[in-house]
C-alpha angles and dihedrals in degrees: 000000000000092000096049090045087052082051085052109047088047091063117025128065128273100232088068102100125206122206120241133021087266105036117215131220113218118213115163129039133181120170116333100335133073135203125231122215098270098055089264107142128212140202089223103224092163107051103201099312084320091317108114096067103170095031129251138323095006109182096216093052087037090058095041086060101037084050092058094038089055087055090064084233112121106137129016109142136254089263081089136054113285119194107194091049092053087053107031070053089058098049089047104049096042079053099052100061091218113134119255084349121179119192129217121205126227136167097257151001085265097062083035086072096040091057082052108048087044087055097048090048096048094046088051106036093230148090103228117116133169122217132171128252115261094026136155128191113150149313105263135091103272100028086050081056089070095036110107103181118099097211089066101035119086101182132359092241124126151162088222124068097224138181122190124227122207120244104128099045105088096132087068106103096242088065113027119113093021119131124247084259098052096039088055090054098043088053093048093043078054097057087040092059097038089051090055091043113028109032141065114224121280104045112189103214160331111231119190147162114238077213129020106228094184095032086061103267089294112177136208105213121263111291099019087111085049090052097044093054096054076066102042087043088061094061098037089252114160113224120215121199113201099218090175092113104015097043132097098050091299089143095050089223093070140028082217128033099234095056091081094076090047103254146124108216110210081234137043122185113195140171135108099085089027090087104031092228096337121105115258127123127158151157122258108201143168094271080245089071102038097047108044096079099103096203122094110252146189156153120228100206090011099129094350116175099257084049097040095047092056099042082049092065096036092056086039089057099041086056098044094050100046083237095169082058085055095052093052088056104042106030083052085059081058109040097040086050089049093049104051084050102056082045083075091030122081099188088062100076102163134025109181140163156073132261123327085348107084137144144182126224118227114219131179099244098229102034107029105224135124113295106186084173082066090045092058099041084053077057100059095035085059084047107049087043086057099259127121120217139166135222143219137119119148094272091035093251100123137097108211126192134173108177126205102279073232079086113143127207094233088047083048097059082041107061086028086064091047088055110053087046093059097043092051082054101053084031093061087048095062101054 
């Protein structure tokens, strides 16, 4: 391992980061657990940064694939018919509730985004966009543009001319205390205000997680999105959901993130737990909107066969095992154990989420602000005790995790009781 960490670090960039002070290389993986390169075993809370969604060396992914390996056919454009995208589209757009929707398949969330944004700017002739604060939406030019997070941002130039809403916000002074309602109408008198002061007229879009994944699985309350889009309607103004994190029944209460504020957006980005591991990401859109660029476009491995076959049978399985049910029950194990702990536990300052989506929020004991030290020893203390985990929040203080939606009861008390052991540890640290 040190050797292949020194190989690492000669070749690849500094800015990509690797988790733990003795970074581990995984290489096995069965169910919902994977194996490093020293035996040790893990309960995988973190799925590939939220990508394997139904765990590891699943038979029905494995033989799609193998099926379209054994034609010879693993890549012909998408200049050609291709089976498994049209019906990997079907499945998509009758899932998506958006009205005469057609879908167009990329590589990843990030480019995702940029199909988006490039939709929503062509439809409405303009480069204003909306985004939320502590956003994060992708590593590329234009997805950077409506990221608001620092950590993630290395310079303030784009090609999009954005302003970010609140809506996760709620610890800043001006907010805190306020009820779900108030807070709701304090955010939308905001977006009034900044529509009449900081815009020109015909804004593209507003494009927002349900739930923020880098940002620490921060959360606006239920019907902000709603609110916000009898706003954005009146000006004409398309809404995206980026669905990359939050899609494919990951909260339990809904097989999409934004239906829990009871609305359809006119976009949905989606990858990450689409594949299952293989690359596919994609926009699902109203065929206005996916039809009115007048430019000829592609991707050239966007939704490719090996990719398609095996998002078919992920979405296939998600679907035939009722796996959003399973991520209510179990993720509810997880999230109601974690609660009544921190409720004992003042370094524990937060515990949020829905589902298999779920965080807690690092604080310094006697101050109450962000401790991100606290964060990374939490990190270690999962790890030693056999649990992965991710990390994020805007000031690097919180410990994500989105397990598989495989999740079993029994896996959920597991990793809940790892958890707890390692937070009254750090907890008792920090005293």
């Amino acid at each position: 391992m040190p050797d292949l960490l020194a190989r690492h670090r000669a070749v690849m960039p500094n800015w990509m980061a690797l988790y733990y002070d003795e970074p581990i290389e995984i290489v096995e993986g069965k169910g919902n657990r994977v194996v490093d390169a020293n035996g040790t075993s893990y309960l995988d809370f973190f799925a590939g940064i939220l990508t394997n969604m139904i765990g590891y060396d699943v038979p029905e992914v494995r033989d799609a694939v193998e099926r379209q390996l054994a034609t010879g056919v693993v890549h012909t454009s998408t200049l050609y018919l291709l089976r498994g995208q049209v019906e990997l589209a079907e499945k998509i757009a009758r899932l998506s509730g958006i009205p005469d929707a057609k879908v167009f398949f990329t590589n990843s969330g990030t480019e995702a985004n940029e199909a988006a944004l490039l939709l929503a700017t062509y439809a409405r002739g303009s480069d204003q966009v909306l985004a939320m604060r502590q956003s994060y939406h992708g590593r590329s030019f234009g997805a950077l543009g409506v990221t608001s997070n620092r950590s993630w941002k290395n310079n303030a130039l784009s090609p999009l001319n954005v302003h970010f809403l609140h809506g996760a916000d709620r610890h800043l002074a001006q907010f805190r205390g306020l009820s779900d309602a108030d807070y709701i109408a304090a955010c939308v008198d905001d977006l009034r205000h900044l529509l009449a002061t900081a815009v020109a007229k015909d804004v593209a879009a507003l494009i927002a997680e349900p739930i923020q994944g880098v940002g620490g699985f921060a959360m606006p309350p239920d019907g902000l999105f709603a609110a916000y889009k009898e706003v954005l309607d009146e000006e004409g103004i398309l809404f995206v959901s980026d669905e990359v994190q939050t899609g494919w029944g990951r909260t339990g209460s809904s097989f999409w993130g934004i239906g829990n504020h009871g609305v359809t957006p006119d976009m949905i980005t989606f990858a990450k737990g689409l594949g299952n591991g293989f690359a596919v990401g994609g926009v699902v859109a109203r065929g206005d909107l996916m039809d009115a660029p007048h430019a000829m476009g592609l991707s050239t491995f966007g939704g490719n066969p090996i990719a398609t076959a095996a998002a078919n049978a992920t979405l296939d399985y998600v679907l035939g095992h009722d796996l959003q049910a399973n991520a209510a029950r179990t993720g509810e194990i997880v999230i109601s154990g974690l609660r009544e702990a921190a409720a004992r536990l003042p370094v524990a300052g937060d515990v949020r989420g829905r589902g298999l989506m779920f965080a807690v929020e690092l604080v310094d004991p006697r101050t109450r602000r962000p401790a991100p030290a606290a964060a990374a020893r939490l990190m270690e203390e999962t790890r030693k005790r056999g649990l992965l985990a991710g990390k994020g929040g805007l000031y690097g203080n919180v410990l994500r995790m989105a397990p598989p939606l495989t999740l079993t009861e029994d896996e959920a008390r597991e990793g809940l009781g790892i958890l707890v052991d390692a937070l009254e540890t750090v907890d008792d640290e920090a005293r």
